[in-house]
Biotite code that builds the C-alpha atoms (Angstrom):
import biotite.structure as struc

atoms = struc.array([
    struc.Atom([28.249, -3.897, 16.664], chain_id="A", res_id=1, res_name="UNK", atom_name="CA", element="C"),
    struc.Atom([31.443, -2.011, 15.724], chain_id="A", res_id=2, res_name="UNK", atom_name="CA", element="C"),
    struc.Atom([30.722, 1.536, 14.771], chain_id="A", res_id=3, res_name="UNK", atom_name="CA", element="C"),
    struc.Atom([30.402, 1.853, 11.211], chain_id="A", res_id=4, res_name="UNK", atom_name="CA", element="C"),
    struc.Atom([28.908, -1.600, 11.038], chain_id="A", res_id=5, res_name="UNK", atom_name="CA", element="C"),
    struc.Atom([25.770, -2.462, 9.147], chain_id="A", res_id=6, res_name="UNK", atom_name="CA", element="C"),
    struc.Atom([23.665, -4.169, 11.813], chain_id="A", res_id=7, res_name="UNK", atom_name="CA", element="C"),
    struc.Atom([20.256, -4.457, 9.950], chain_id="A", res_id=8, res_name="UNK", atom_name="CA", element="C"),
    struc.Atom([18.563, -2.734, 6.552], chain_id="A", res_id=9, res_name="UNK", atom_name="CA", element="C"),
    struc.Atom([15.144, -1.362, 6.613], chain_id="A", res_id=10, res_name="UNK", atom_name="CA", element="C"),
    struc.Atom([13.598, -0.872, 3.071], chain_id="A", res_id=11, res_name="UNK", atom_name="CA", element="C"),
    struc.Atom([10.022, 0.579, 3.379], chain_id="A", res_id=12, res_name="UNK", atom_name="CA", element="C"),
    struc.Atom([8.453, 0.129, 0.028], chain_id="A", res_id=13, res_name="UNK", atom_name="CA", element="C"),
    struc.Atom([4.606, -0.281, -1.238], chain_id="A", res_id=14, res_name="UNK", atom_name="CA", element="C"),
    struc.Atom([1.914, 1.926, -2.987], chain_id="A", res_id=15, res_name="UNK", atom_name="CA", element="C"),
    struc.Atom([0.416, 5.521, -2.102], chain_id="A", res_id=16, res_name="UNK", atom_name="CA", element="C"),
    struc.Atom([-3.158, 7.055, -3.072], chain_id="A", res_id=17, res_name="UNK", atom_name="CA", element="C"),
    struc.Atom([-1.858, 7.589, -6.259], chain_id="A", res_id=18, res_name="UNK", atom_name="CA", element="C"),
    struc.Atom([-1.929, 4.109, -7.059], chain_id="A", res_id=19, res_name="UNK", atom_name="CA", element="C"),
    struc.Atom([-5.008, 3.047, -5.102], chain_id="A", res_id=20, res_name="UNK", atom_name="CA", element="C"),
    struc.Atom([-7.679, 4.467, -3.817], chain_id="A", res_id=21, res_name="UNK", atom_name="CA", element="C"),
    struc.Atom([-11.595, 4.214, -3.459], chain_id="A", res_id=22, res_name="UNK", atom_name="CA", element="C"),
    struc.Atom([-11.955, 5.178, -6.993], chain_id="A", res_id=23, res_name="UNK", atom_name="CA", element="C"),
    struc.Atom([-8.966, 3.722, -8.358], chain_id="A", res_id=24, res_name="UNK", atom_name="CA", element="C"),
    struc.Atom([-8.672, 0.407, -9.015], chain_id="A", res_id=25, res_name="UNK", atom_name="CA", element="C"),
    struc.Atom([-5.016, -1.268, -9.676], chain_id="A", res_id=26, res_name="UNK", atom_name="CA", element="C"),
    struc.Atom([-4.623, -3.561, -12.618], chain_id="A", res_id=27, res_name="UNK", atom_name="CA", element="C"),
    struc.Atom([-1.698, -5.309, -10.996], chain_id="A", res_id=28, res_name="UNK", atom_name="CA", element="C"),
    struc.Atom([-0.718, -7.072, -7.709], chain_id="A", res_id=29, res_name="UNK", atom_name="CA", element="C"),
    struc.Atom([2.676, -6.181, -7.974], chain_id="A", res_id=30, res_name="UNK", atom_name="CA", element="C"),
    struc.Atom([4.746, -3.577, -6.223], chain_id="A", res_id=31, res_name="UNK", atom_name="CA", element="C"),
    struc.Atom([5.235, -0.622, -8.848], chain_id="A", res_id=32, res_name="UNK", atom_name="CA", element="C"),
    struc.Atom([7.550, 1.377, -10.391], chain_id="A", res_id=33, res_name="UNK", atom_name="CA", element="C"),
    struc.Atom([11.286, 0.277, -9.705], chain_id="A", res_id=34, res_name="UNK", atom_name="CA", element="C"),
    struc.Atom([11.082, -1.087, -6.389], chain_id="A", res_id=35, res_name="UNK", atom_name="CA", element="C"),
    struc.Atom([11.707, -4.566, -6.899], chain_id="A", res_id=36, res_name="UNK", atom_name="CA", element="C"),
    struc.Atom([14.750, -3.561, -8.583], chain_id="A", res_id=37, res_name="UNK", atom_name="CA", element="C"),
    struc.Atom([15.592, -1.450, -5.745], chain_id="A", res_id=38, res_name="UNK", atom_name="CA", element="C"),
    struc.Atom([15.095, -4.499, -3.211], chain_id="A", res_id=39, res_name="UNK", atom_name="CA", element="C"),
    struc.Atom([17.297, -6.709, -5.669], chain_id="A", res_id=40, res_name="UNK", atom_name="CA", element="C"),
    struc.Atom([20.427, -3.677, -5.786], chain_id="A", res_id=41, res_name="UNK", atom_name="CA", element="C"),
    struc.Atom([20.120, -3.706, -1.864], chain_id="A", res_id=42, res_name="UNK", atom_name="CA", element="C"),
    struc.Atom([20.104, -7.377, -1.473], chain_id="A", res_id=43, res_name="UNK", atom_name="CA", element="C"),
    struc.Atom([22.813, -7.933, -3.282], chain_id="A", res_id=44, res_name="UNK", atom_name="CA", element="C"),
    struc.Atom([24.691, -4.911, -1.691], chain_id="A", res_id=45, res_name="UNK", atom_name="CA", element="C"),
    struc.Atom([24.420, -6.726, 1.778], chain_id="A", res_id=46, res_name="UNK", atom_name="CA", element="C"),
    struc.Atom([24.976, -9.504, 3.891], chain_id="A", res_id=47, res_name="UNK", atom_name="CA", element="C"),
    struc.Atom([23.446, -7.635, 6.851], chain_id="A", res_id=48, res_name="UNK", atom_name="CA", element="C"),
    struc.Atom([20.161, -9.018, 7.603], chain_id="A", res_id=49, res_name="UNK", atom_name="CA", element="C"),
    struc.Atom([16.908, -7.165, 5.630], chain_id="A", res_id=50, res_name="UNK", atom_name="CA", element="C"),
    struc.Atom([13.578, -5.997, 6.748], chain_id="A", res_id=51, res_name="UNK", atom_name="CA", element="C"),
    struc.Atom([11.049, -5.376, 4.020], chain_id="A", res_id=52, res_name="UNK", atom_name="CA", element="C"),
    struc.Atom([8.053, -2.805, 5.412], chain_id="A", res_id=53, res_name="UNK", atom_name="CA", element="C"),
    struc.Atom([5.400, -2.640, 3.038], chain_id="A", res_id=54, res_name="UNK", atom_name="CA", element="C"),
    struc.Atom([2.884, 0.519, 3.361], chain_id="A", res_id=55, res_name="UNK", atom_name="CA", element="C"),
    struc.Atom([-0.450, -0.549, 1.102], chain_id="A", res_id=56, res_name="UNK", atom_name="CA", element="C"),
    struc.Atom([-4.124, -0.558, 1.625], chain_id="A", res_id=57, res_name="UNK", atom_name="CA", element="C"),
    struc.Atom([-4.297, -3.711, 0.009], chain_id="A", res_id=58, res_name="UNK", atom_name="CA", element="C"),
    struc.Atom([-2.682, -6.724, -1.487], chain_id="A", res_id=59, res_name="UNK", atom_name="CA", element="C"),
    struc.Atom([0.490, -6.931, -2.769], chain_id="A", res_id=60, res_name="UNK", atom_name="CA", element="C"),
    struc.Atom([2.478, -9.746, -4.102], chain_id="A", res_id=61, res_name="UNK", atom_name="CA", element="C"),
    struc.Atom([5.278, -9.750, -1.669], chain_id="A", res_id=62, res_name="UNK", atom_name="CA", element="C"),
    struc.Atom([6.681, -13.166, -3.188], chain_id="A", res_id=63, res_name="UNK", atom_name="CA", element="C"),
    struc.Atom([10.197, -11.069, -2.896], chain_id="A", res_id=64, res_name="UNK", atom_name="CA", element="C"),
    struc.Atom([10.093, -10.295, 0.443], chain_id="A", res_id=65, res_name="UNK", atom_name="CA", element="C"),
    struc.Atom([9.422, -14.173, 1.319], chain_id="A", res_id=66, res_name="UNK", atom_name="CA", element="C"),
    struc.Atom([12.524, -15.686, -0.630], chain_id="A", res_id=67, res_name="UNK", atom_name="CA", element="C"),
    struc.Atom([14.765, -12.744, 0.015], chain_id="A", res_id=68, res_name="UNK", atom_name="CA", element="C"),
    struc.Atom([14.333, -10.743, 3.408], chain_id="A", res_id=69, res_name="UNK", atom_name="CA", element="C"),
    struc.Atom([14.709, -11.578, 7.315], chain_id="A", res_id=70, res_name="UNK", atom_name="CA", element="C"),
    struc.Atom([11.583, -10.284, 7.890], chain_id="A", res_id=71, res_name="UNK", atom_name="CA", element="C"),
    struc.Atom([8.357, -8.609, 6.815], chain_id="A", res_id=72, res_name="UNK", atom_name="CA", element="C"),
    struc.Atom([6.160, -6.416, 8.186], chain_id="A", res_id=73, res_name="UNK", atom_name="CA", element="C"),
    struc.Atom([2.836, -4.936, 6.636], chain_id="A", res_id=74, res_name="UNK", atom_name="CA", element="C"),
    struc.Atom([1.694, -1.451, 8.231], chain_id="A", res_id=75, res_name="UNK", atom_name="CA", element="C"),
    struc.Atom([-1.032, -0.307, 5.770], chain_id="A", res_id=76, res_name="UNK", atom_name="CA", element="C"),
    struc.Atom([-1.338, 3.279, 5.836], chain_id="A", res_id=77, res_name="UNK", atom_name="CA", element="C"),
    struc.Atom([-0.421, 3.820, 9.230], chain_id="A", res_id=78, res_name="UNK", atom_name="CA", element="C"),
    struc.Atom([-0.578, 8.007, 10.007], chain_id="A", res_id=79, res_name="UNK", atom_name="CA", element="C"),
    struc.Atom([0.285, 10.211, 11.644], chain_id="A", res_id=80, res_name="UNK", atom_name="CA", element="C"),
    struc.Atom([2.172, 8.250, 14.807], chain_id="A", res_id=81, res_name="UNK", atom_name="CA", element="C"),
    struc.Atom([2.958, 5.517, 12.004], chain_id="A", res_id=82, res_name="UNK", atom_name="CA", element="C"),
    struc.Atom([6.996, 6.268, 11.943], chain_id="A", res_id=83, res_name="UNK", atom_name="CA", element="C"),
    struc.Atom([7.084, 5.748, 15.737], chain_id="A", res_id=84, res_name="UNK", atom_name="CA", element="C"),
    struc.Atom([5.115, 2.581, 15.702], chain_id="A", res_id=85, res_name="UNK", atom_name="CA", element="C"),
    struc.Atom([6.819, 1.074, 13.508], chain_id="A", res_id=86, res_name="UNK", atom_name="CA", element="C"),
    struc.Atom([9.883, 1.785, 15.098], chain_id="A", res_id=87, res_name="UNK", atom_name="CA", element="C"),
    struc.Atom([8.324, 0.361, 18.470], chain_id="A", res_id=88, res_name="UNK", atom_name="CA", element="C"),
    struc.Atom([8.024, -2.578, 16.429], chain_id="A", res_id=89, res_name="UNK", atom_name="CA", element="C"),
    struc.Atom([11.269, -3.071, 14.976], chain_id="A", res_id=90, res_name="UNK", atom_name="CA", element="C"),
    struc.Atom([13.026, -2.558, 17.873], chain_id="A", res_id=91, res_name="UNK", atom_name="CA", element="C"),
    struc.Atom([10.953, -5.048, 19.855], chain_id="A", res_id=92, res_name="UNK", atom_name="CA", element="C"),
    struc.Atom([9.267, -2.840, 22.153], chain_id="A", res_id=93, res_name="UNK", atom_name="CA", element="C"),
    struc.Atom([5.798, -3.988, 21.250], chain_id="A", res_id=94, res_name="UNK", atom_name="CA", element="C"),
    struc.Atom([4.857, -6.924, 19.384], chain_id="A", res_id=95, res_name="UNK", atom_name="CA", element="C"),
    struc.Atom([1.534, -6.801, 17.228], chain_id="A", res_id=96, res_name="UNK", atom_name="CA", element="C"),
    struc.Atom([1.059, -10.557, 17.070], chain_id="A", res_id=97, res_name="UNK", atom_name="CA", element="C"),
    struc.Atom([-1.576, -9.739, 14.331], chain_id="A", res_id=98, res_name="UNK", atom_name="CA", element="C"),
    struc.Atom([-2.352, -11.288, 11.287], chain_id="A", res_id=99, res_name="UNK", atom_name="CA", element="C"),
    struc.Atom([-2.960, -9.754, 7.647], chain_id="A", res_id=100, res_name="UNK", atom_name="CA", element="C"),
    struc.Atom([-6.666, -8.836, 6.998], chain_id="A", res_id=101, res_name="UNK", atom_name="CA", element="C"),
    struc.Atom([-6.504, -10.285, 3.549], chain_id="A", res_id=102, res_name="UNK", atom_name="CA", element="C"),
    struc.Atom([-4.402, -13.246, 1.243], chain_id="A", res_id=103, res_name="UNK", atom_name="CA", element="C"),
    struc.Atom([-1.588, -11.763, -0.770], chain_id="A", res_id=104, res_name="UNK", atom_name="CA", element="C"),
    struc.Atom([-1.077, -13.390, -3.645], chain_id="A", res_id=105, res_name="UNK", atom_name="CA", element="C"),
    struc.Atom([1.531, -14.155, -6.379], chain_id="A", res_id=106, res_name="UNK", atom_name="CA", element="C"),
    struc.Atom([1.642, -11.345, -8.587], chain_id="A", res_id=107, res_name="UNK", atom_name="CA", element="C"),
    struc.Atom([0.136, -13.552, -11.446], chain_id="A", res_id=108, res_name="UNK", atom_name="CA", element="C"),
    struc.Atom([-2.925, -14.660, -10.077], chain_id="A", res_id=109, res_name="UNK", atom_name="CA", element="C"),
    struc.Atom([-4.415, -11.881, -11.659], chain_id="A", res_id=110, res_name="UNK", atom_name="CA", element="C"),
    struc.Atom([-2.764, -11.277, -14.656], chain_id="A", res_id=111, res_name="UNK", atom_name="CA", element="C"),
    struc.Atom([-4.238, -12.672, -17.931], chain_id="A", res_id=112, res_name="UNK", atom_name="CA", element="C"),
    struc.Atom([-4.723, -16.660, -17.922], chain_id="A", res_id=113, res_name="UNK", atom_name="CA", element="C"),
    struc.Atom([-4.239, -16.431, -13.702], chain_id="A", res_id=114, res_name="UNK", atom_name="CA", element="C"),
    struc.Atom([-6.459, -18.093, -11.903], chain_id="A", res_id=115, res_name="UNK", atom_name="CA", element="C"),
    struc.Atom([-8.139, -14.994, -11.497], chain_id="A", res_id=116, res_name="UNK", atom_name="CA", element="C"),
    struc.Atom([-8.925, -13.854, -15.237], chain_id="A", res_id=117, res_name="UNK", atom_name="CA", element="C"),
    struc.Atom([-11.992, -14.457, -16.062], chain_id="A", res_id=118, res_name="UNK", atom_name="CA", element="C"),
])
């Protein structure tokens, strides 16, 4: 790559305890605040290739991430060392060959008349 050259974007995006916890429930599947926005301004900033890192204890609908980015990757809450794995992974040092511990679904599957309502 030539120096000043965009080779790849990393976007980390995803929820914190403020949003979910063991005594907090989420009423949505969807990533909050502006951050879809945010992945929409970079996307169309770019034509370097984009990795979406999502930090969440549990589902979100990453429906974005599939049409839009190069590639995905789900840490969860990862601590302390979290930074340097992930960097490990990204930069193909070590490949986690694991899968999700859970289905992440559309973000309308549970909203009113999904076929979650009840």
């Amino acid at each position: 790559a030539k120096q000043g050259e965009v080779v790849v974007v990393v976007v980390v995006v995803g929820l914190d305890q403020s949003q979910e916890s063991e005594e907090r429930d989420r009423t949505k599947i969807t990533l909050p605040g502006l951050q879809l926005q945010l992945l929409d301004a970079i996307r169309n900033a770019t034509t370097s290739p984009l990795i979406v890192v999502l930090m969440s204890g549990g589902p979100v609908d990453m429906s974005w991430a599939k049409d839009n980015a190069n590639a995905f990757l789900w840490v969860g809450y990862p601590g302390q060392s979290g930074g340097q794995a992930i960097a490990k992974v990204l930069y193909a040092r070590v490949n986690p060959s694991g899968h999700l511990p859970y289905t992440m679904y559309p973000g309308d599957y549970s909203e009113p008349g999904g076929p979650c309502s009840t």
